[in-house]
SETORDREN-511392 format. One line per 8 residues: number of its first residue (from 1); their letters; for each residue x, y, z of C-alpha. Coordinates in steps of 0.05 Angstrom, whole numbers, plus 5000, padded with zeros to 4 digits. Each point is the difference from the previous one (the first is absolute). Layout:
NUM	a	X Y Z  ... $
//
This chain:
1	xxxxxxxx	5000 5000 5000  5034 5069 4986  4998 5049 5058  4933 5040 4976  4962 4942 5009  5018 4984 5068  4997 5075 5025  4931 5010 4957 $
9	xxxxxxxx	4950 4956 5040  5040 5015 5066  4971 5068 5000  4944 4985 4968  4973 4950 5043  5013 5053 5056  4965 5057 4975  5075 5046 5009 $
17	xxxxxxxx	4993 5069 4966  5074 5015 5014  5071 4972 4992  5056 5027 5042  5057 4974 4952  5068 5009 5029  5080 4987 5003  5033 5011 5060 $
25	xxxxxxxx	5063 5043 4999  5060 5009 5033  4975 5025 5066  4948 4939 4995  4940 5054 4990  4942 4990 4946  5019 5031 4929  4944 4994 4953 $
33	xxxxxxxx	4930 5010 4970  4928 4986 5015  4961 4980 4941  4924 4983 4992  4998 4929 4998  4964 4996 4935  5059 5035 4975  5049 4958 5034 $
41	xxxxxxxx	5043 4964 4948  5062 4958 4999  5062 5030 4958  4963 5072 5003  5028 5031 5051  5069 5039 5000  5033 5052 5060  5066 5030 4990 $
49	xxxxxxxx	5059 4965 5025  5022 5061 5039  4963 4969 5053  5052 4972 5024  5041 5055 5000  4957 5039 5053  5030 5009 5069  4939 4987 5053 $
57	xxxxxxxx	4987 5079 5013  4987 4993 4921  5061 5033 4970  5034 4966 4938  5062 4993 5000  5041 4989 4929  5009 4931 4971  5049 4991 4937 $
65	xxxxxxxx	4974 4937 4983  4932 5032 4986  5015 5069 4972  4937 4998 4964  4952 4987 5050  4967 4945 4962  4939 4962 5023  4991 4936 5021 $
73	xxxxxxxx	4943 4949 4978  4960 4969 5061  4990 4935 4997  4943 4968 5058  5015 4953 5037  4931 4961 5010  5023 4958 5064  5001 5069 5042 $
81	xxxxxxxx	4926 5021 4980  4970 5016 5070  4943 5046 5017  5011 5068 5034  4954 4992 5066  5012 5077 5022  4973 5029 4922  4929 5033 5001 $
89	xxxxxxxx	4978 4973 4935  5025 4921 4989  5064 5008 4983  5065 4951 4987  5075 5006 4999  5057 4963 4942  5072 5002 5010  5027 5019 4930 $
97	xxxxxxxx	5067 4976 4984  5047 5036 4955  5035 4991 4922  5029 5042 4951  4968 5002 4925  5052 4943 4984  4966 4957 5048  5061 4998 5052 $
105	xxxxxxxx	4991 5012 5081  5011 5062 5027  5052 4965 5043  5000 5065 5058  4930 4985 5005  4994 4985 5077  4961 4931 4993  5049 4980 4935 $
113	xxxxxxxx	5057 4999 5041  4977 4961 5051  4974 4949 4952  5065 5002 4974  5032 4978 5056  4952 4949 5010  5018 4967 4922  5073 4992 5041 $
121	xxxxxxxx	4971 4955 5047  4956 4975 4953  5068 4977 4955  5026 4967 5052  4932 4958 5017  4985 5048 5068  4932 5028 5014  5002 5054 5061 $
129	xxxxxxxx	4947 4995 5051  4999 5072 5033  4954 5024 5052  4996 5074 5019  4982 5031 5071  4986 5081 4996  5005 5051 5053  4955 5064 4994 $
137	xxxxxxxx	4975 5048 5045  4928 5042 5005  5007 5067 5016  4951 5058 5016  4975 5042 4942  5039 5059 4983  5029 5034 4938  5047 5047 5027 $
145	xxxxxxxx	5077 4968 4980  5025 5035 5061  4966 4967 5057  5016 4947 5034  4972 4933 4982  4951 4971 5063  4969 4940 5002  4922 5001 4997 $
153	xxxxxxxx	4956 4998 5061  4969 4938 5030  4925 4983 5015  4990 5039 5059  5046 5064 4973  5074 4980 5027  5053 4997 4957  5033 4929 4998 $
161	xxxxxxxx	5067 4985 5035  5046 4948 4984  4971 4934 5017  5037 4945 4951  4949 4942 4992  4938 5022 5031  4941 4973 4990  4949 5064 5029 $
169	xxxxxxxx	5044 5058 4957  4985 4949 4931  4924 5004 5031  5009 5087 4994  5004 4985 4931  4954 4942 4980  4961 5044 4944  5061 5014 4970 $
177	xxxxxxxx	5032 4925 5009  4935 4976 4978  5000 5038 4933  5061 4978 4980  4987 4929 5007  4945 5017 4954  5031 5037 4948  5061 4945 5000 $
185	xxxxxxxx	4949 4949 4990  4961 5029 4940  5067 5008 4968  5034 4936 5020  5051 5026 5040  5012 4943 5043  5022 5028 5065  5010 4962 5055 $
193	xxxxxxxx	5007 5026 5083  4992 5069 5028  5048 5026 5061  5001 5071 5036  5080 5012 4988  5051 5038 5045  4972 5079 4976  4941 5035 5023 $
201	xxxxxxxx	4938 4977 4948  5052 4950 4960  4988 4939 4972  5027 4947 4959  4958 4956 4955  5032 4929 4974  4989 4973 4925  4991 4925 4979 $
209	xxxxxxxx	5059 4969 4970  5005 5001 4915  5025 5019 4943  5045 5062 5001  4965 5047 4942  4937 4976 5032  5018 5021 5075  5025 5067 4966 $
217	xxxxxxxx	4940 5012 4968  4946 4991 5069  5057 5034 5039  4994 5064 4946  4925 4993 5009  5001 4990 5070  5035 5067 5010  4947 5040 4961 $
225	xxxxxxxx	4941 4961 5045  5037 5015 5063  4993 5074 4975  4928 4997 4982  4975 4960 5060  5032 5056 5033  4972 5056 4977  4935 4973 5000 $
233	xxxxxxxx	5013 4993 5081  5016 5071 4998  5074 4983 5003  5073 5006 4971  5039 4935 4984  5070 5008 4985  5057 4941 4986  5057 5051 5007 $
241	xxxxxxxx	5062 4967 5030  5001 5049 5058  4937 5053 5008  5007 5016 5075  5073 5020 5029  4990 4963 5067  4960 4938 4978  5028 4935 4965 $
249	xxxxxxxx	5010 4995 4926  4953 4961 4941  5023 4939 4969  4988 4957 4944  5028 4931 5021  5002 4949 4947  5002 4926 5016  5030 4955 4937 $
257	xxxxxxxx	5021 4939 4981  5011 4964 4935  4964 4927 4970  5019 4958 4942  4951 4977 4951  4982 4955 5033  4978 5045 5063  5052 4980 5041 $
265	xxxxxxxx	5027 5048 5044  5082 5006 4983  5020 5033 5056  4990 4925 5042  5047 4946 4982  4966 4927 5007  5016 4984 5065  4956 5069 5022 $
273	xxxxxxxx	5065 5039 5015  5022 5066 4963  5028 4989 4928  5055 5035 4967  4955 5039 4967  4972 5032 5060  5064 5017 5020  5011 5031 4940 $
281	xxxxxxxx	4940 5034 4991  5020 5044 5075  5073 4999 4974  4974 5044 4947  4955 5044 5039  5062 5016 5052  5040 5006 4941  4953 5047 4950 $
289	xxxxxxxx	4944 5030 5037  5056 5058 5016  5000 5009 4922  4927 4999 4994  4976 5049 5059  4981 5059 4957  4937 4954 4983  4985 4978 5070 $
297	xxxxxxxx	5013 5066 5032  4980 5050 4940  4997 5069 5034  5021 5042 5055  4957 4983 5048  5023 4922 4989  5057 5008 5039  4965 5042 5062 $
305	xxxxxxxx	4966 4933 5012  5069 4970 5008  5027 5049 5055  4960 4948 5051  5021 4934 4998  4960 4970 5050  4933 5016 4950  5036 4977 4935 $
313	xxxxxxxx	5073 4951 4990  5049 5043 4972  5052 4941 4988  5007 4949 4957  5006 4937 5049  4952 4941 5000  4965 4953 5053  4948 4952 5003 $
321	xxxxxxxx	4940 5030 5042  5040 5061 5020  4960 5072 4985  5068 5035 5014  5029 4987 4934  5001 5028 4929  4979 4928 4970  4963 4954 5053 $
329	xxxxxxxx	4980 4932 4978  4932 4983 5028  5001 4934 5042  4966 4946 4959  5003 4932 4959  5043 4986 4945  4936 4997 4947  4991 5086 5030 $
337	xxxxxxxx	5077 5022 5008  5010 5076 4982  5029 5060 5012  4972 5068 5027  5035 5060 4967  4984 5049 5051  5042 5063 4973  4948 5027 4944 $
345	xxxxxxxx	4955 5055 5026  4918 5011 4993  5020 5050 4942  5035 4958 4953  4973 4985 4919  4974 4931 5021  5025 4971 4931  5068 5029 4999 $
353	xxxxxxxx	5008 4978 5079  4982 4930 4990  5050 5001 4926  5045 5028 5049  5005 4943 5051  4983 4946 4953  5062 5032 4961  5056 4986 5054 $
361	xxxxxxxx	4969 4933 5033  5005 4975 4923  5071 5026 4984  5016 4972 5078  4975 4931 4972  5033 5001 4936  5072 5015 5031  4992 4956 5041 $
369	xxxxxxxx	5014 5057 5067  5002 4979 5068  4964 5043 5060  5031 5019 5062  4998 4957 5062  4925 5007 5031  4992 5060 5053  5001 4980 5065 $
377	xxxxxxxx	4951 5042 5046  4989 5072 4989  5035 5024 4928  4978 5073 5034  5066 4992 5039  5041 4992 4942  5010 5073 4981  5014 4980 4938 $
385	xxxxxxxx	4939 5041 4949  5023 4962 4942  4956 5043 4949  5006 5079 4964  4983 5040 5054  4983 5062 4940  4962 4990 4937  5063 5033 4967 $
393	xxxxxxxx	5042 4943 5011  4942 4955 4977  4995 5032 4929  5074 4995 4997  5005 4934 5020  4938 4974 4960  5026 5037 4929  5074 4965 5003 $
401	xxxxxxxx	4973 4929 5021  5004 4957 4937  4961 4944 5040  4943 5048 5009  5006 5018 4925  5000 4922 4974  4944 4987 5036  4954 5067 4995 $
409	xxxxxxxx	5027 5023 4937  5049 5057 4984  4944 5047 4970  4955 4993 5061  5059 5013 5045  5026 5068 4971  4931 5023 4991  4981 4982 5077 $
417	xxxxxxxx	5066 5025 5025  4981 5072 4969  4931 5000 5026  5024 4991 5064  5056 5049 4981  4950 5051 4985  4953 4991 5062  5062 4999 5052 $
425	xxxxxxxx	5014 5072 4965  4931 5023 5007  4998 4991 5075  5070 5022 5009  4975 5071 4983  4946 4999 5054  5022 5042 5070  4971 4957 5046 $
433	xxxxxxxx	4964 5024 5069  5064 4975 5040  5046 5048 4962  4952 5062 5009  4988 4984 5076  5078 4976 5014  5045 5027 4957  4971 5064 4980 $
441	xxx	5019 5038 5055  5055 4952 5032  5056 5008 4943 $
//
């Protein structure tokens, strides 16, 4: 069946007026167009290409491999049809994914280049299994940039404290909980458990285990609902890395591990203890994720959420069953062995974060790398950070690495390392309150 007659009767048989069509780009927001569905048409659709040259306050910045500013053709991917539960009028969203007129892939195309480190596993006969966890916090309404975030008030008017697993401060926010389980369900987002977090009014929400593009795709949407349930609650949600100076950081942990064909897990030899391969696979996390962290810790405000370790591993040790650490590997069977990358933040492109990890676990395998001996007790006692502690030295770091380049692609690493480029400047022209109330009159 070609594409229009699967998408057809899917909105037909649902009545949708609308379709939100759209690509995510580099800071993993929705780029796109909504159509009337009886105008909705495979192969008919075209944006420029520039959107991936836009820095997230919407600047471009210039790209010499598309001087031009040619379009793209949109391609739908059927499998992603879902409706939109928040539209007024029946509505349903597409993710489009992008070619040239020649018929090639834009290869800088977020959701390209994780596929295309997935066709590296996929070489080698290795499917990964990822499974995201997101931070995000709700905030009280306000559009004034220079207040404060707060957290939003409880049922009876207080404003929530820190209580880290509480049952009664989820209860303050059942309408809210309540409508995202909703939402997530009409669109297939298969979440999993709920937990109050360490932060006033944060939360973290666990995804099913699957297929990489696929866990990309709900965690994309996910973000968006989280918004709109908000909203509708007469809230803020925000999945910065660090929105309140005192309070701990948000995270986007991602649990992974790797099957053969077969759907054997390979990181369990057949006597049920860790295989090479595991070893390998953290081998090339300690050894790469240093190389990668412009993806996992894309702005500014990343690396606040490092400057307290006891909220968020800043090293690069591993454990079994030890929170302390940069990489923990959850206590379990053989058949469910995995590792937790713990260092990406709630802000990261969900695509280019899990092509990141995936990216050094697979080159980890390949060379056959070893991983450090297992941490003993607290890694918080190291003192060793083990990571950029500036997203200057990331963009350095990530634009000379040729084992981020072989596996991301050259073209997707210049162009990302001057978008980030570009937004670093931007906020390095901005006097901040600290300056005008210290140093103003101090120097």
């Amino acid at each position: 069946m070609s594409k229009d007659e699967v998408i057809r009767p899917w909105l037909e048989e649902r009545r949708i007026d609308d379709v939100e069509a759209f690509v995510p780009d580099m800071a993993g927001a929705a780029r796109g167009k909504v159509v009337p569905a009886d105008k909705f048409h495979s192969g008919s659709m075209k944006l420029p290409e520039s959107i991936f040259q836009q820095t997230v306050s919407g600047d471009y910045i210039d790209n010499p491999n598309n001087v031009e500013d040619r379009d793209m053709v949109l391609v739908p991917d059927p499998s992603t049809l879902r409706p939109v539960p928040w539209a007024a009028e029946p509505a349903a969203s597409i993710f489009m994914d992008c070619y040239r007129r020649d018929g090639s892939q834009v290869e800088v195309s977020p959701r390209a280049v994780l596929r295309g480190v997935l066709a590296k596993y996929e070489s080698r006969g290795w499917i990964p299994v990822v499974a995201p966890e997101v931070e995000f916090y709700l905030l009280s309404p306000h559009s004034d940039p220079q207040e404060k975030a707060q957290p939003p008030e409880g049922r009876l008017g207080w404003t929530e404290g820190r209580q880290p697993f509480s049952i009664d401060t989820m209860n303050d926010f059942d309408p809210f909980i309540n409508l995202v389980y909703q939402y997530c369900e009409v669109q297939d987002i298969r979440i999993d458990t709920v937990s109050q977090e360490s932060g006033p009014a944060q939360f973290e929400l666990n995804f099913l285990h699957g297929n990489a593009v696929d866990l990309a795709d709900q965690v994309f949407l996910f973000k968006r609902t989280i918004r709109e349930a908000a909203i509708e609650n007469e809230m803020h949600a925000t999945f910065l890395a660090k929105p309140m100076a005192q309070e701990a950081g948000s995270a986007l942990h991602i649990h992974q591990s790797v099957m053969d064909k077969g759907g054997t897990n390979v990181f369990s030899a057949a006597d049920g203890e860790p295989s090479a391969l595991f070893h390998g696979f953290l081998g090339g996390l300690q050894r790469y994720l240093p190389h990668a962290m412009l993806v996992l810790a894309p702005y500014v405000n990343s690396y606040r959420r490092f400057l307290n370790p006891l909220a968020s591993p800043v090293n690069l040790a591993w454990a079994v069953d030890n929170r302390t650490v940069g990489l923990r590997v959850p206590e379990s069977d053989p058949e469910n062995r995995r590792v937790e990358n713990r260092l990406p933040g709630a802000d990261v492109n969900p695509y280019l974060a899990l092509a990141a990890t995936l990216a050094c676990g697979y080159l980890g395998m390949i060379e056959g790398l070893t991983p450090t001996q297992e941490a003993e007790g607290s890694a918080y006692d190291t003192g060793d950070f083990g990571l950029h502690r500036h997203i200057s030295a990331s963009i350095d770091t990530f634009r000379s690495s040729n084992a981020m380049r072989s596996m991301l692609g050259e073209n997707f690493v210049d162009l990302y390392c001057n978008l980030k480029e570009d937004e670093y400047l931007e906020f390095e022209e901005i006097i901040t309150p600290w300056e005008r109330e210290v140093l103003m009159f101090n120097v």
